[in-house]
MINUZA-898774 format. One record per residue: x, y, z of N, C-alpha, C, O in turn. Coordinates in steps of 0.02 Angstrom, whole numbers, plus 32768, in hexadecimal, padded with zeros to 4 digits. Each point is the difference from the previous one (the first is absolute). Example, Ala and Ser with C-alpha at 12.3 -4.5 7.8 and 13.67 -1.06 7.14 Angstrom:
2
82947EE481867FD3803B8000802D803C800080347FFF8021/7FBA80367FBB802A803B80037FD980378025801980378008/
//
This chain:
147
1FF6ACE385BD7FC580137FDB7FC37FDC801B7FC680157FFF/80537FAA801D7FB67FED80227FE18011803B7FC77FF78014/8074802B80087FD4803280337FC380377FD87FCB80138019/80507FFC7FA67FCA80467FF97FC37FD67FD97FD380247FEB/80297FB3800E7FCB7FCF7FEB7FC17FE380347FC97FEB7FEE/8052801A80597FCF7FF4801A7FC48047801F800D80368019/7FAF7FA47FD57FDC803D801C80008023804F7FEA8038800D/80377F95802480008017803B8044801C8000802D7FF87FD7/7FD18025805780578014800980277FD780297FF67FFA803D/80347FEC7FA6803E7FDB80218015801680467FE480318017/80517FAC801180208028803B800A802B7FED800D80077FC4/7FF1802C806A801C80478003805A80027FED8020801E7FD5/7FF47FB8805D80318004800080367FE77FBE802F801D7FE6/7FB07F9D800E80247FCF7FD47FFD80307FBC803080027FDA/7F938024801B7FF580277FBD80438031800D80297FF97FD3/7FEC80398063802E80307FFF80227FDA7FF9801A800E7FCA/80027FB8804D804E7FDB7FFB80017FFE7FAC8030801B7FE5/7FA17FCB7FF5800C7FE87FD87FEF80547FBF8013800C7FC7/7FD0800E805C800580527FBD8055800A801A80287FEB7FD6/7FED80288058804A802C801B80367FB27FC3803080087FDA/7FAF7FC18038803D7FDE7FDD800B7FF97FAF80337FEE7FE3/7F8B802580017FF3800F7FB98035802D800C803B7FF37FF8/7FA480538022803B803C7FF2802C7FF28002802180107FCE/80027FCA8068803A80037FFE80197FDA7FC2802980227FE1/7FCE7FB6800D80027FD17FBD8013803D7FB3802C800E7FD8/7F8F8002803C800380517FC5802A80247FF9801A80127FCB/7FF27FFD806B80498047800C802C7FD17FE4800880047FC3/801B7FCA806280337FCE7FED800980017FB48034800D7FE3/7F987FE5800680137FD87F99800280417FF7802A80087FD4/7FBC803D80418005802D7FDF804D8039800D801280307FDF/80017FBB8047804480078019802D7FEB7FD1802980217FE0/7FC77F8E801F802F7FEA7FDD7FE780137FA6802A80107FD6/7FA77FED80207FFF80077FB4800F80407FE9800A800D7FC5/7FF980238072802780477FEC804180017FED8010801C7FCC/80147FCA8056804E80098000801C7FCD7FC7802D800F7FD8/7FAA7FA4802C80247FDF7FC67FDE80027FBC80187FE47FCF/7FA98044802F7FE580097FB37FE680447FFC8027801F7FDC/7FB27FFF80357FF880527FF18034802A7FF8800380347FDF/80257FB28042801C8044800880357FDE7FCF8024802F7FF0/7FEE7FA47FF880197FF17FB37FE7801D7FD6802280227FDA/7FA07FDA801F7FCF800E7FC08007804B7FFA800880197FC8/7FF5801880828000802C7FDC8033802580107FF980398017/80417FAD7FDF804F801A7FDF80157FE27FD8803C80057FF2/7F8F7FC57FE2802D7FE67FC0800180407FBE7FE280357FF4/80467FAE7FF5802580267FC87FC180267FCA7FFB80377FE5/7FD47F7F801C7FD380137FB47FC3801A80207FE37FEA8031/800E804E7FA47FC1801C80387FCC7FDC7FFB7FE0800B8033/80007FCA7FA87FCF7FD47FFC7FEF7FD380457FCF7FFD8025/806F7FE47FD980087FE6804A7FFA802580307FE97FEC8035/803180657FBC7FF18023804A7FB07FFD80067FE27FE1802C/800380447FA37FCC7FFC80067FC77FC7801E7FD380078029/80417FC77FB57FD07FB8801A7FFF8009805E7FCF800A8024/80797FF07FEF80087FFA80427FF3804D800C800A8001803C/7FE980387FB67FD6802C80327FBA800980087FDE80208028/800E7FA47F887FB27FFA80067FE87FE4803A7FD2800E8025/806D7FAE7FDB7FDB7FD78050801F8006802B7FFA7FD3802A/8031805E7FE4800D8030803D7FD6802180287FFB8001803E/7FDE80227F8E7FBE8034801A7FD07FDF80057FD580188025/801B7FAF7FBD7FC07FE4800D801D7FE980487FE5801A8030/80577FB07FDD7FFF7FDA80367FF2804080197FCA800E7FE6/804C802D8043800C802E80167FB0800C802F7FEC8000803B/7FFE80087F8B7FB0800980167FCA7FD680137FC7800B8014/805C7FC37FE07FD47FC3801780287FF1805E7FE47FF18034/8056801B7FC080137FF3804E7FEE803080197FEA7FF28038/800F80687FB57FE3803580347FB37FF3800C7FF080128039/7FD97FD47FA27FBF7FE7800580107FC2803D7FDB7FF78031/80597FE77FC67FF97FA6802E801C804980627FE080148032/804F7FF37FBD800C803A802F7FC0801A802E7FF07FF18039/7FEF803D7F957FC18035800F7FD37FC980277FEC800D8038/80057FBB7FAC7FCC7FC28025801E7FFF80297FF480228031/804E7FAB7FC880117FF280438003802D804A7FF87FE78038/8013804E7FBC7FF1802980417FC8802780057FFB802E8029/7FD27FBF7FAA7FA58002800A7FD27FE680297FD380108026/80587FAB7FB87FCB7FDC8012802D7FCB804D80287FD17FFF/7FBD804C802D80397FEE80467FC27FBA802B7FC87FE97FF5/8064800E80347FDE7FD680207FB680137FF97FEA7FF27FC8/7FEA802A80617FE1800F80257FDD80117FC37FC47FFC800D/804580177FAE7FC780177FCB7FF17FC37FDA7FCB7FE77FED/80828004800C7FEA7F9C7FE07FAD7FF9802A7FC680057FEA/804F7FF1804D7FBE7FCC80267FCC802E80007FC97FE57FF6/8036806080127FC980157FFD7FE07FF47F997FC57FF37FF4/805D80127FE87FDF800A7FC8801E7FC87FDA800E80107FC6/80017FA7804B801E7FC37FDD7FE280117FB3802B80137FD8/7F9E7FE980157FE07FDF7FBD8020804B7FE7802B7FFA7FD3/7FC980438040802B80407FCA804A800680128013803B7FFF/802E7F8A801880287FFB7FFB800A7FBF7FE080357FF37FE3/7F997FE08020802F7FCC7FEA7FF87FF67F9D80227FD57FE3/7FB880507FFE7FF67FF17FBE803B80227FF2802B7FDF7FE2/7FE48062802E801780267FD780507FF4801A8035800C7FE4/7FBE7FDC804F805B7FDF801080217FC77FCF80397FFB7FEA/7F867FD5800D7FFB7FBE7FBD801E80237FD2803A7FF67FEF/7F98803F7FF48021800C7FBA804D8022800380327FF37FDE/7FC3803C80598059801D8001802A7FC07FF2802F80027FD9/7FBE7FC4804980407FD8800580047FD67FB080337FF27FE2/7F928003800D7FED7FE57FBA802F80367FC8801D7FF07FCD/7FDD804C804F800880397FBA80727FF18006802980007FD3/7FDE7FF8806F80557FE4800A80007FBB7FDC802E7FF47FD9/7FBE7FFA802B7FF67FA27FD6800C80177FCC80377FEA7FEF/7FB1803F7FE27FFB80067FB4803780307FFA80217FFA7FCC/7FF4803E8064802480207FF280667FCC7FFE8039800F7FF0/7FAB7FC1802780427FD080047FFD7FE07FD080357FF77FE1/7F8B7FED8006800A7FE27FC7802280297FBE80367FF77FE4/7F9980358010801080557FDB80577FFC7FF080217FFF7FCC/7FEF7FFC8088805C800C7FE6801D7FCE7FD5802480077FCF/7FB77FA6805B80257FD47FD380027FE87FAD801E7FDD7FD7/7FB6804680307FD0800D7FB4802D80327FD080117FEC7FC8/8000804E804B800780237FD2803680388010801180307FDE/800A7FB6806D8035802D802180417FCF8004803B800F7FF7/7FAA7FB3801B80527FE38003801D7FE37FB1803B800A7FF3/7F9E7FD77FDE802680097FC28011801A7FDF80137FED7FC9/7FEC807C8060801E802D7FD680547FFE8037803880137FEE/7FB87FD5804780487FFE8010800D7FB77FE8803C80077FF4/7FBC7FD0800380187FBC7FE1802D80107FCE803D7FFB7FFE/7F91801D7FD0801580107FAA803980327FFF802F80027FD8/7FC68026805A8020804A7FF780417FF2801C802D80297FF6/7FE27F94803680417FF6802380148020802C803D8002800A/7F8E80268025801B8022803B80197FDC80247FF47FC47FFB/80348054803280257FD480497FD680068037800580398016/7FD47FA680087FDD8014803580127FDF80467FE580028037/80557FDF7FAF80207FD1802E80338032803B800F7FE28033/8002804D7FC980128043803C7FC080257FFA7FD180067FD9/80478014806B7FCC803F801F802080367FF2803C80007FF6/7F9780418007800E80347FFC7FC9802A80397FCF7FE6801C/804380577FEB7FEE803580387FA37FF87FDA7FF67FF07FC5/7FD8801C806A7FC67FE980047FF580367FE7802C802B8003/7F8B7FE57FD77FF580387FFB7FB6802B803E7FF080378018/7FFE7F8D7FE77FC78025803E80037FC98038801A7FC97FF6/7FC28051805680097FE680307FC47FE680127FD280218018/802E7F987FDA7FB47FEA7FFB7FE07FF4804D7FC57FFD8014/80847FFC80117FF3800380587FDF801680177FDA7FE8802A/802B80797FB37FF08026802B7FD47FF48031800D7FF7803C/7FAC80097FA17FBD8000802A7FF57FB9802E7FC77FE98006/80767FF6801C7FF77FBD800A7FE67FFF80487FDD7FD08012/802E805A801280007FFE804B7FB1804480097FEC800E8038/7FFB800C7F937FCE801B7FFD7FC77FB880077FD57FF2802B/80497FE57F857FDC7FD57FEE7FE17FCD80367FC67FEB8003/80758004802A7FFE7FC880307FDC802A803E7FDB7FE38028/802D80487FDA7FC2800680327FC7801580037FDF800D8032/80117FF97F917FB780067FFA7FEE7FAE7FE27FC47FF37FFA/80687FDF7FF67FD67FD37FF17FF67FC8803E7FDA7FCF8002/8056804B8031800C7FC280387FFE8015805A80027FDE8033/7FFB80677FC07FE98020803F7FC38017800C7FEA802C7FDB/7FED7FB780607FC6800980057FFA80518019803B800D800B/7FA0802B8003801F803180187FE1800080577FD97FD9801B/8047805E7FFD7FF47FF9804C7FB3802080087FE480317FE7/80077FA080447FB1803980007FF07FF6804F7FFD7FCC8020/7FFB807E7FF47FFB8002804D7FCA7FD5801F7FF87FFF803D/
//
C-alpha cells in the first residue's frame, strides 16, 4: 500500500512484482476460502446459512471480477503513463478488500463458529478464481513489444 501512496511513481518494475504478488496472494485465500468455507455454507442443511454464504459469495464474486477487470487495464505501460488515475482508485480497491475481510470476521465466521460447521476438510470449489491469472500477469508485468 505504500507504493500507492507515493505521488511519484515507484519502479516500474518493483510496482508489477509487487501488484502480480498481491494477486497471487488473492487468488490463493480465495481458493482456499472456497473449498473450506463457501462452499460449506452453501450446502448446509438450514437455508439461513445458505443464504448468508451466497450473500458473500456474490459480493466476493464481484469484487474479484472488478480486482480482475483493473488488473488487466491497467498494464504496465498505462500505470506510468496515468500513475495519479491509477493509483487512488487502486488504494481504495485494496482498502474496500480490507473491510471486506474484516466484514467476514465480523459476521461470517461466527455464523460458522455457532452453527458448528466443519471447515476443517475440503470440498470441490465452486468457482475458479485462477482463471484470469495468466491474463492478469501479463498485463501487470509485461511491458509490451513496441517496434
Amino acid at each position: 500500500m505504500a507504493l500507492l501512496d507515493r505521488s511519484e511513481m515507484p519502479d516500474q518494475q518493483l510496482l508489477a512484482e509487487t501488484r502480480w504478488q498481491l494477486s497471487g496472494h488473492v487468488m490463493q485465500h480465495l481458493a482456499l476460502k472456497d473449498r473450506y468455507l463457501y462452499a460449506k455454507l452453501l450446502n448446509d442443511p438450514r437455508p439461513h446459512v445458505r443464504a448468508i454464504g451466497e450473500e458473500f459469495h456474490q459480493e466476493l464474486a464481484a469484487l474479484y471480477a472488478d480486482y480482475c477487470e483493473q488488473g488487466k487495464y491497467w498494464t504496465q505501460e498505462r500505470v506510468a503513463a496515468e500513475w495519479e488515475a491509477y493509483r487512488h482508485p487502486a488504494k481504495a480497491r485494496i482498502l474496500a478488500m480490507f473491510a471486506r475481510v474484516e466484514r467476514e470476521e465480523t459476521q461470517l465466521f461466527p455464523l460458522v463458529y455457532d452453527a458448528s460447521i466443519d471447515i476443517s476438510t475440503q470440498v470441490p470449489h465452486s468457482s475458479n478464481w485462477a482463471r484470469e491469472a495468466f491474463a492478469i500477469k501479463d498485463a501487470m508485468t509485461k511491458a509490451s513489444a513496441r517496434p
